[in-house]
DRENDO-1510 file (C-alpha; in Angstrom, 1 decimal, always signed):
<recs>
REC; n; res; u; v; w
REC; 1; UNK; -19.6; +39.8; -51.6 .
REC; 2; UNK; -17.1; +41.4; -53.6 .
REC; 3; UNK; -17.8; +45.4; -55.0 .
REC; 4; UNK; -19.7; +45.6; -58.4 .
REC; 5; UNK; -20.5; +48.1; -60.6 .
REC; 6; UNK; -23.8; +48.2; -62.3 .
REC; 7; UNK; -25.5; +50.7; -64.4 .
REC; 8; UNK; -28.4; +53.4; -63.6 .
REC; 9; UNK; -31.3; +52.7; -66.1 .
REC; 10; UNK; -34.3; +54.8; -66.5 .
REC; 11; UNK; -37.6; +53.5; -65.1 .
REC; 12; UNK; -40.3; +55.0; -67.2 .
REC; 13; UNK; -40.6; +59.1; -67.4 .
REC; 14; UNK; -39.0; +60.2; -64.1 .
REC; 15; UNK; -37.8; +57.2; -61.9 .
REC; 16; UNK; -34.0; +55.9; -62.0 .
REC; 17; UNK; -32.9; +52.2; -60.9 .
REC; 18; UNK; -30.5; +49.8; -60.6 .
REC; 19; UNK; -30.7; +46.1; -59.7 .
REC; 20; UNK; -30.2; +44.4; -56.5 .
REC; 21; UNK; -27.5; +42.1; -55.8 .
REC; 22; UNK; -29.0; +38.7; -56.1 .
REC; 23; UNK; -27.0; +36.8; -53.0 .
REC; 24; UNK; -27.2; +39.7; -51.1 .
REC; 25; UNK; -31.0; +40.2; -52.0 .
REC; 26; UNK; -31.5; +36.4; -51.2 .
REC; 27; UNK; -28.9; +36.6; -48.1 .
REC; 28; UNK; -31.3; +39.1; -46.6 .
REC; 29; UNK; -34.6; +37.1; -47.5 .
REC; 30; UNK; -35.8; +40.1; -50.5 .
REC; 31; UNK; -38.3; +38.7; -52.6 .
REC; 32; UNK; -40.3; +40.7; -55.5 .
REC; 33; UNK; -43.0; +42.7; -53.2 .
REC; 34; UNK; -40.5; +43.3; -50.3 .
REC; 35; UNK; -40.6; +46.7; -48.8 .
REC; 36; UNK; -36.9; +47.8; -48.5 .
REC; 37; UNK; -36.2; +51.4; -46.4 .
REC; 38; UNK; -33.7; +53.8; -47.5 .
REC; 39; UNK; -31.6; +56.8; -45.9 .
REC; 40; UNK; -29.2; +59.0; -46.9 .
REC; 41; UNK; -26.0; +59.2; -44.8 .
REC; 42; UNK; -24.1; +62.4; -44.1 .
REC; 43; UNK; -21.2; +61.3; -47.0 .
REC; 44; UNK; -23.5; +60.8; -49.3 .
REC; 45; UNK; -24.2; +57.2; -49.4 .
REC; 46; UNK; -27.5; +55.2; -49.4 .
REC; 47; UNK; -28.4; +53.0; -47.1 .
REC; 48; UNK; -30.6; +50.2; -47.8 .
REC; 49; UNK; -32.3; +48.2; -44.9 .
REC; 50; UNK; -35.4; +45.6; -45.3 .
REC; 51; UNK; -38.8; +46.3; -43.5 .
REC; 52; UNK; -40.5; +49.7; -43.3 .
REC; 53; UNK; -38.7; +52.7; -41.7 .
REC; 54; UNK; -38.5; +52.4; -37.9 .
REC; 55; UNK; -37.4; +56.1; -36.5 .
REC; 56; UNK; -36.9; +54.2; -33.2 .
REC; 57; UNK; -35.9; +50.8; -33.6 .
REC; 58; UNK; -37.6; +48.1; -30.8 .
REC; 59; UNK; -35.5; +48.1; -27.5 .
REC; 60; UNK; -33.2; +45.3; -26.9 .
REC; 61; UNK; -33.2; +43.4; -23.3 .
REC; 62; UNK; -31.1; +40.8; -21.5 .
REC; 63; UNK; -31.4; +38.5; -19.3 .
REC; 64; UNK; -28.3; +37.6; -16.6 .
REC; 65; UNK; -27.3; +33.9; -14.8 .
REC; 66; UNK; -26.9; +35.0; -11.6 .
REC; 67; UNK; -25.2; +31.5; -10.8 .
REC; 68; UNK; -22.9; +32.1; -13.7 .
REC; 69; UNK; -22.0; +35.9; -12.6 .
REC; 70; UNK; -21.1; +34.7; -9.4 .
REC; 71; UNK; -17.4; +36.4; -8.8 .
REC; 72; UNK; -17.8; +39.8; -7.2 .
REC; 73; UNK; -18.3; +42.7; -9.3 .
REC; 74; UNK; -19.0; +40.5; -12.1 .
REC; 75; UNK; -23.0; +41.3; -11.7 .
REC; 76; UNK; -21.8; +45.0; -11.8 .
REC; 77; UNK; -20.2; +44.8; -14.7 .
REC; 78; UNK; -23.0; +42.8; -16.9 .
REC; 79; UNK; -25.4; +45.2; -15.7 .
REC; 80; UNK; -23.0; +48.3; -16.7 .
REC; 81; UNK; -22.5; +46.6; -19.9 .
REC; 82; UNK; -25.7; +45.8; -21.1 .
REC; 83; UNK; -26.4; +49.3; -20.1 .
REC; 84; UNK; -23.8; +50.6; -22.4 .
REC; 85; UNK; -25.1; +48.7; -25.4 .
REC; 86; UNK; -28.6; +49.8; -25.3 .
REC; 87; UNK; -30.5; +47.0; -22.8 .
REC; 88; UNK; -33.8; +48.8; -21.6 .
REC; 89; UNK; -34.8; +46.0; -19.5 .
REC; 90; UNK; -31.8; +43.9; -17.8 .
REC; 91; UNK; -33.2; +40.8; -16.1 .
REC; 92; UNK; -31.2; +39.2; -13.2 .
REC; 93; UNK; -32.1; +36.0; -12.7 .
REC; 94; UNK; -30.8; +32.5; -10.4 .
REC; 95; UNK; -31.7; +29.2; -9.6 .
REC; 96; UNK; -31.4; +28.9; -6.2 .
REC; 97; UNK; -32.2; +32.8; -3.8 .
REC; 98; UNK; -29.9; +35.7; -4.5 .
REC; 99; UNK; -27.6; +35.9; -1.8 .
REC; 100; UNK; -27.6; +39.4; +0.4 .
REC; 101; UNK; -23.9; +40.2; -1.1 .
REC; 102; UNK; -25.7; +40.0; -5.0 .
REC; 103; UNK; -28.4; +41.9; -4.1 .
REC; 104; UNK; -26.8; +44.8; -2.8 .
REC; 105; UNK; -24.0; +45.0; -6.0 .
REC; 106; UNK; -27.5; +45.2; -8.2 .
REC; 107; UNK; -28.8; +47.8; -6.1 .
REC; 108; UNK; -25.6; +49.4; -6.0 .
REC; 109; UNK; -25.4; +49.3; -10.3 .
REC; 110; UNK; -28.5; +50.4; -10.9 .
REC; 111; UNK; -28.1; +53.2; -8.5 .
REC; 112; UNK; -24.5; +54.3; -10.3 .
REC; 113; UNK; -26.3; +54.2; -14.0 .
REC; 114; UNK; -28.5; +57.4; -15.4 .
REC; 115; UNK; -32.0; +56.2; -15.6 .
REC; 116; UNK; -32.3; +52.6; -14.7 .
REC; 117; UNK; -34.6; +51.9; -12.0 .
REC; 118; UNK; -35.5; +48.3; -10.1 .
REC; 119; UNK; -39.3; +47.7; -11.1 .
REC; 120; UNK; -39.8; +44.0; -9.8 .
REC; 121; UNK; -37.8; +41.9; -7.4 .
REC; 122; UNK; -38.6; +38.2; -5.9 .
REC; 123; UNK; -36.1; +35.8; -4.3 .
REC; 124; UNK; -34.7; +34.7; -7.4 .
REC; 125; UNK; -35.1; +37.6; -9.7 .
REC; 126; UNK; -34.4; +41.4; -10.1 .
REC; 127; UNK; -36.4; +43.4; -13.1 .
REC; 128; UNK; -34.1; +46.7; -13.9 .
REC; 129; UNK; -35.9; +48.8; -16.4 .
REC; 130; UNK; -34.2; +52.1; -18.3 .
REC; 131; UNK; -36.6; +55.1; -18.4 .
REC; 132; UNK; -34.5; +57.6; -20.1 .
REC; 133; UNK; -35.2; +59.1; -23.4 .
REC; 134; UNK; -32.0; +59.1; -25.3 .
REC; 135; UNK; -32.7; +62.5; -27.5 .
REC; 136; UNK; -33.1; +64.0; -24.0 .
REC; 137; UNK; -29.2; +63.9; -23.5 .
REC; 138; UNK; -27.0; +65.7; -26.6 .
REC; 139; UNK; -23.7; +64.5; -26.4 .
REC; 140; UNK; -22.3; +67.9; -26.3 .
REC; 141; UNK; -24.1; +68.5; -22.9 .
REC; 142; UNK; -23.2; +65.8; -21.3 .
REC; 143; UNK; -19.3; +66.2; -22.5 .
REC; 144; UNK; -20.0; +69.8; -21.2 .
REC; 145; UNK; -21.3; +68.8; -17.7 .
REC; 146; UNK; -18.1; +66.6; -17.3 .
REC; 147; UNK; -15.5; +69.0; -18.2 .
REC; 148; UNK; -17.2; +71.5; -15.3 .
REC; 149; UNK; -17.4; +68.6; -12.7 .
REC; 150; UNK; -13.5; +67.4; -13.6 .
REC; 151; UNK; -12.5; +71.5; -13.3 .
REC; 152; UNK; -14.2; +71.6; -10.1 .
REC; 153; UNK; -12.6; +68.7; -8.9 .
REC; 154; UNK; -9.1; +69.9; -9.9 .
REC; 155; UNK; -9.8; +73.2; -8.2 .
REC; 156; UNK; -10.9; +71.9; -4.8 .
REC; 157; UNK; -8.3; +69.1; -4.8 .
REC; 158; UNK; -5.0; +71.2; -5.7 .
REC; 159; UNK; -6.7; +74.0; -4.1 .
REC; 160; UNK; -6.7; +72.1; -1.0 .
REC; 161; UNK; -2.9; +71.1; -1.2 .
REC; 162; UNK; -1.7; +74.6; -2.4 .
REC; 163; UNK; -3.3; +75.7; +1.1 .
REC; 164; UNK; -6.1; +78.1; -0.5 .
REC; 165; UNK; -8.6; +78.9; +2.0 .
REC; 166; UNK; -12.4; +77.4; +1.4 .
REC; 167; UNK; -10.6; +74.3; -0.4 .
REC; 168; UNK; -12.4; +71.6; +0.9 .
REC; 169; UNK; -12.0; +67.7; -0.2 .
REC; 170; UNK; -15.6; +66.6; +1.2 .
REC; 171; UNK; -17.2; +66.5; -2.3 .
REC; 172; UNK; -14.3; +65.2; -4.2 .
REC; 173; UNK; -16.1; +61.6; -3.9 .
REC; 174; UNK; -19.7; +63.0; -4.5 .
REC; 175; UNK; -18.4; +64.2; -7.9 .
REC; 176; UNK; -16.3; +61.5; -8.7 .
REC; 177; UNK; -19.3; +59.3; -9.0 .
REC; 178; UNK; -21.5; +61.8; -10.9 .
REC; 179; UNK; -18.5; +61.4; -13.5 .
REC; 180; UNK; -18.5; +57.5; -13.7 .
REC; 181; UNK; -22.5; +57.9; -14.4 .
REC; 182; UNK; -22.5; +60.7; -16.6 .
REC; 183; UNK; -19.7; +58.6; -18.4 .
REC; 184; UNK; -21.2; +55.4; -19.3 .
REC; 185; UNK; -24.4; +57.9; -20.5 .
REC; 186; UNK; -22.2; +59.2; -22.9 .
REC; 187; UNK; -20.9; +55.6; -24.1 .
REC; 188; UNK; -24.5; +54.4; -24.1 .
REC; 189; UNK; -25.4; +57.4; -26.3 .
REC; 190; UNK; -22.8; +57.4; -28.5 .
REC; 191; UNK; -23.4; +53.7; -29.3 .
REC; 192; UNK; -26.7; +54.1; -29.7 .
REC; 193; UNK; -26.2; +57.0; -32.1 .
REC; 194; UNK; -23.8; +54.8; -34.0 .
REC; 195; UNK; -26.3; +52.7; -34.7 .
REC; 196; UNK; -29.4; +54.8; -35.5 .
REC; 197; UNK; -29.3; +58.3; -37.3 .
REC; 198; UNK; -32.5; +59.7; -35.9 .
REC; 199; UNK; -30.9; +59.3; -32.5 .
REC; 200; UNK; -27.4; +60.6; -33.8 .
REC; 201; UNK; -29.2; +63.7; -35.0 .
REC; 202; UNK; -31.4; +64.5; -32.5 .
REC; 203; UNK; -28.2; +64.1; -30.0 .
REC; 204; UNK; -26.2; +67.2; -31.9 .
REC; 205; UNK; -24.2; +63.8; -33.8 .
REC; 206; UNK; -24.0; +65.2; -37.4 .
REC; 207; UNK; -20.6; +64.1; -38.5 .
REC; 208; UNK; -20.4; +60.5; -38.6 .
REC; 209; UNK; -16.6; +60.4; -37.8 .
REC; 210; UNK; -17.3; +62.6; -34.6 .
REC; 211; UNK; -18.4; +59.4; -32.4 .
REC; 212; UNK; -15.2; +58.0; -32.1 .
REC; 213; UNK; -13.1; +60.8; -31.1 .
REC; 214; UNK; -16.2; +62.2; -28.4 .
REC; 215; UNK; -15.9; +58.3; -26.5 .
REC; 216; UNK; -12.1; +58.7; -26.1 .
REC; 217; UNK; -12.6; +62.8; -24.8 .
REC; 218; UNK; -15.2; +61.0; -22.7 .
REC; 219; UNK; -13.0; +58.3; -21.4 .
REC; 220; UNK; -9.8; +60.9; -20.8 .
REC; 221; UNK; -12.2; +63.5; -18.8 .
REC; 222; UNK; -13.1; +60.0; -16.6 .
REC; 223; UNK; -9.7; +59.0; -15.9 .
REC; 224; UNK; -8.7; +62.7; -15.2 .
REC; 225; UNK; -11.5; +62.2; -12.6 .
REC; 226; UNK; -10.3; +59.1; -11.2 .
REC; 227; UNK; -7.0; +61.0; -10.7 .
REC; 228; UNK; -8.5; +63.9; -9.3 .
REC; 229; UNK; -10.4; +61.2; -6.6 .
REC; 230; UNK; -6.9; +59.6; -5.8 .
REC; 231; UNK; -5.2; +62.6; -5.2 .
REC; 232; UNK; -7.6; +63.6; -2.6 .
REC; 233; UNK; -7.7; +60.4; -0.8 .
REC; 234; UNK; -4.1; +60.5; -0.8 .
REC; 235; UNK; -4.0; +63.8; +1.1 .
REC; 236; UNK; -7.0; +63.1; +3.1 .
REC; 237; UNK; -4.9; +60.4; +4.6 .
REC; 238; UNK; -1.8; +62.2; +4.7 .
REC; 239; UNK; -3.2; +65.0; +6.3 .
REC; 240; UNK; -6.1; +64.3; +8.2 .
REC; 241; UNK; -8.2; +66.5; +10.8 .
REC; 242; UNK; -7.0; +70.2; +9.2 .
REC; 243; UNK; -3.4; +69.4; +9.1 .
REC; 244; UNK; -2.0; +71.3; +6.4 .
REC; 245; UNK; +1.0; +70.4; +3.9 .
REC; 246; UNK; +4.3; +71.3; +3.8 .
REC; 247; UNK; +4.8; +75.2; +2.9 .
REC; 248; UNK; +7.3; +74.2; +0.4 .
REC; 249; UNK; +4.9; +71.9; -1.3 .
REC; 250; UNK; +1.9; +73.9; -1.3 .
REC; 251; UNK; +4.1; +77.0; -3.2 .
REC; 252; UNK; +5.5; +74.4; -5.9 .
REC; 253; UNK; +1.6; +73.2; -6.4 .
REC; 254; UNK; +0.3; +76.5; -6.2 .
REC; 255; UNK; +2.7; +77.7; -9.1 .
REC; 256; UNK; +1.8; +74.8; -11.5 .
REC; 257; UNK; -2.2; +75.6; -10.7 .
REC; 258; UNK; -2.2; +78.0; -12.8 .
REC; 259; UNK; -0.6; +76.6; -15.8 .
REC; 260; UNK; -2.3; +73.2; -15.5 .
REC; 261; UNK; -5.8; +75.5; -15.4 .
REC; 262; UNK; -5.4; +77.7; -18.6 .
REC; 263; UNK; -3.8; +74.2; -20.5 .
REC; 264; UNK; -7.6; +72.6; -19.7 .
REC; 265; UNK; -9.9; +75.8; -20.1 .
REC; 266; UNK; -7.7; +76.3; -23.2 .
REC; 267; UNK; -7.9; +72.5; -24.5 .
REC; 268; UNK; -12.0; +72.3; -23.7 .
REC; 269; UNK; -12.7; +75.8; -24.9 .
REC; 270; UNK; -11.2; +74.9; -28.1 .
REC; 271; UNK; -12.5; +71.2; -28.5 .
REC; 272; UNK; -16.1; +72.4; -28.1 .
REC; 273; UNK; -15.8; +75.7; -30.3 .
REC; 274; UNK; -13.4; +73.6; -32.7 .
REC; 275; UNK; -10.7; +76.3; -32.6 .
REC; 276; UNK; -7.4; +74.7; -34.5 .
REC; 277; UNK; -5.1; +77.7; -33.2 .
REC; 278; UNK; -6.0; +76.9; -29.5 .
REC; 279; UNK; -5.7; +74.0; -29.5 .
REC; 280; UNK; -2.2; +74.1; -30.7 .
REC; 281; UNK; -2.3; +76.7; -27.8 .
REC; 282; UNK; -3.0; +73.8; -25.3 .
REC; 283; UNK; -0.4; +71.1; -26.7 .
REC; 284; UNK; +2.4; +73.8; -26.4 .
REC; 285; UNK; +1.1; +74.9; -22.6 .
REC; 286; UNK; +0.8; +70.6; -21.9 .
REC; 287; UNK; +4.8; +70.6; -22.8 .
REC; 288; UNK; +5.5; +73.5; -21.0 .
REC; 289; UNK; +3.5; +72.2; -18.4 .
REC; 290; UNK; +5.5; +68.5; -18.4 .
REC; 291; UNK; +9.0; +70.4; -18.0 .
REC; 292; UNK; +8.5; +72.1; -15.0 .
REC; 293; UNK; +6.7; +69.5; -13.2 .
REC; 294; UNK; +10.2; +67.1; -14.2 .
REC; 295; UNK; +12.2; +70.0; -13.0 .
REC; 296; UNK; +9.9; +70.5; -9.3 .
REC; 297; UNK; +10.4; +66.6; -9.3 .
REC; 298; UNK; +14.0; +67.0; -9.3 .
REC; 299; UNK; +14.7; +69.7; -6.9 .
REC; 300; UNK; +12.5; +68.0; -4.5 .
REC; 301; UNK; +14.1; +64.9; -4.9 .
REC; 302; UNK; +18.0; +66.4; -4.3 .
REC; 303; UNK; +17.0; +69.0; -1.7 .
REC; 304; UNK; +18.2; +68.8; +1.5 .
REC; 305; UNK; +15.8; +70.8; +3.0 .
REC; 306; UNK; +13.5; +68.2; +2.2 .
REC; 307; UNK; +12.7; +65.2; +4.2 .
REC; 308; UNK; +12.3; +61.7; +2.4 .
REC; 309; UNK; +8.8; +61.7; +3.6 .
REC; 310; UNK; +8.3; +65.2; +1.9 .
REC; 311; UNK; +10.0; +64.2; -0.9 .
REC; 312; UNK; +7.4; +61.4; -1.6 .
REC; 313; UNK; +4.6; +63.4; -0.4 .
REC; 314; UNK; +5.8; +65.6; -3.6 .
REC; 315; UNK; +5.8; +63.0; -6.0 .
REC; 316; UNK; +2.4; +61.7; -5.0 .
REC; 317; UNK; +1.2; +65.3; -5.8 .
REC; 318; UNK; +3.0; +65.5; -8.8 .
REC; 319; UNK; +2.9; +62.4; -10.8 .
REC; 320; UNK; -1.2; +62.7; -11.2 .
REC; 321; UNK; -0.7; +66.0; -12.8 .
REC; 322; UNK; +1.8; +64.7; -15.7 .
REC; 323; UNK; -1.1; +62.1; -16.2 .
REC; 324; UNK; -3.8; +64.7; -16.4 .
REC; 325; UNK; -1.6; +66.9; -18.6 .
REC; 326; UNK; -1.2; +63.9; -21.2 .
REC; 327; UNK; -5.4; +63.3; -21.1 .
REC; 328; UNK; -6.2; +66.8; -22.0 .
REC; 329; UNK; -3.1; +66.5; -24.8 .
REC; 330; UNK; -5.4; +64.0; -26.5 .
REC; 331; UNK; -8.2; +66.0; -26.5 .
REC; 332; UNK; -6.0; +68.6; -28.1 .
REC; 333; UNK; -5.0; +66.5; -30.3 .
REC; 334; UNK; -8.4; +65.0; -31.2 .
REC; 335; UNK; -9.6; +68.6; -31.6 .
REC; 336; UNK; -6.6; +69.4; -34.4 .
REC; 337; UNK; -7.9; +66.5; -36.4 .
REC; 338; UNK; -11.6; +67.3; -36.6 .
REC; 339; UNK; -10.8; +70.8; -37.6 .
REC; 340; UNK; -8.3; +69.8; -40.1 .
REC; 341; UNK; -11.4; +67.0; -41.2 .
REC; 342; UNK; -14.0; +69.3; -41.1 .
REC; 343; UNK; -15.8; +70.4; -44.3 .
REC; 344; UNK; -16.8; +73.4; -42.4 .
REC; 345; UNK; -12.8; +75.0; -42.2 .
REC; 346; UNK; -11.6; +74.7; -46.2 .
REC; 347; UNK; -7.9; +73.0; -45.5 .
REC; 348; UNK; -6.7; +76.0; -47.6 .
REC; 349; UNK; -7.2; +78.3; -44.2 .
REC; 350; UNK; -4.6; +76.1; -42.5 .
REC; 351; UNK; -1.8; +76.6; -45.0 .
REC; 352; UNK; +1.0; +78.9; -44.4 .
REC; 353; UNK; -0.1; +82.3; -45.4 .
REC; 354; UNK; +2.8; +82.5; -48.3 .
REC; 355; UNK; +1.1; +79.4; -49.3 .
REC; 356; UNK; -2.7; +80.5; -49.2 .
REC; 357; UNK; -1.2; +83.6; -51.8 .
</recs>
């Protein structure tokens, strides 16, 4: 339907109306007598739905072929997936027995997802039901509880390779998969805000504008995890049973540490207290950061000193931490926007100060 304008006319003493669109009023089955709901959205529009208010609209469910879902992982992912959208009750269901192999990979996803829990289970069928209240989980928490396991991991992993004493690698993996779960939380909540307000509100989601840029913050703090998990493994199998790196390489790691550190306390700090100047702050330590790590890339690479198989031991180190570098420069980035967007910072503070006079 194409925009029209139509004019406010005065019902009796008090009351204001305006008529209904009459395909869209017939489109959506509105007959004289139908009871419409209507909210007001953050910008200032109304929203018009039909049917009484519902502060908590009915749960969806679905129902999976287990004889069509038959590749490995495939189960995983429907399960993850219909999670995501908002599924309290995911049904898995086949003709013929579930195998042993199917079995375990639902197990296994229901295990890896906040909340769901196998209720009922026969030879052909698995009941997975979700028993988390989703106002019970602000997204600001959750974003919060992954930036400290991701810091945690960066510590214990680089830690480990700058040869700082206490670094262990033994809960690199532990963490790693608290991140994938708290992560598809956060996509499950942030969808589900997008699609009701009295969610969205109760989970800290005021701005309407904000879920967007929280899912890809989400998304970069996962794959900084993912990174963080490589890089151990990578060391764990280089150096196994307490052998330590190279002294060369654990000096060149230990010197970018720090740097790489005060870019991601600087870039979260700033995203969660929506700090402009700090988060300009991070972008210029993320390019700072870049340089050197180019420049320890190169020295190691024409050293003599250096063997080949130190050499590539070096870029194994260092190639993950340009990567993590660019993820927190989008959250920087991300963070500029919404305080340049906000209506809570007037644009006028962000001029030049010869301007603002």
């Amino acid at each position: 339907m194409e925009l029209e304008t139509r004019k406010v006319q005065k019902l009796g003493y008090s009351s204001l109306g305006v008529s209904l669109p009459k395909d869209w009023a017939e489109s959506n089955g509105i007959r004289p007598g139908s009871l419409v709901n209507m909210s007001v959205e953050d910008d200032g529009t109304l929203r018009i739905r039909l049917g009484p208010f519902e502060e908590y609209p009915e749960a969806a469910d679905a129902t999976v072929d287990a004889d069509v879902w038959s590749e490995p992982e495939a189960l995983t992912r429907m399960i993850t997936g219909n999670y995501i959208v908002g599924c309290n009750t995911i049904r898995i269901r086949s003709r013929e027995e579930l195998s042993p192999g199917q079995l375990q990979e639902i197990h296994e996803a229901a295990r890896g997802l906040t909340g769901l829990t196998i209720v009922n289970q026969g030879p052909k069928f698995v009941t997975i039901e979700n028993f988390v209240e989703p106002t019970r989980f602000p997204i600001d928490g959750l974003l919060r509880r992954l930036h400290y396991l991701t810091a945690r991991m960066e510590k214990l992993v680089l830690g480990a390779i700058a040869g700082e004493a206490g670094a262990s690698l033994g809960e690199i993996e532990r963490m790693e998969l608290e991140v994938d779960r708290l992560y598809w939380l956060v996509t499950r909540q942030l969808l589900l805000a997008a699609r009701n307000r009295t969610i969205a509100a109760k989970g800290g989601v005021t701005e309407p504008r904000n879920p967007l840029g929280d899912r890809v913050v989400a998304v970069s703090l996962e794959n900084v995890g993912d990174l963080w998990e490589e890089l151990a493994s990578d060391t764990l199998r280089r150096y196994p049973s307490g052998r330590k790196p190279p002294r060369d390489l654990s000096k060149s790691v230990a010197a970018i540490k720090a740097k790489l550190e005060r870019m991601i306390e600087t870039t979260m700090t700033a995203f969660f207290a929506m700090d402009v100047e700090k988060a300009n702050d991070a972008l210029s330590t993320q390019a700072s950061l870049v340089t050197d790590l180019k420049e320890l890339s190169a020295v190691t690479r024409t050293s003599r000193k250096e063997s080949t198989a130190a050499a590539a031991q070096a870029g194994c180190a260092f190639r993950p931490l340009e990567h993590v570098a660019k993820y927190y420069a989008t959250i920087a980035q991300i963070t500029i926007n919404r305080c340049l967007e906000s209506p809570r910072r007037p644009r006028a503070e962000t001029k030049p100060p010869e301007a603002a006079a």
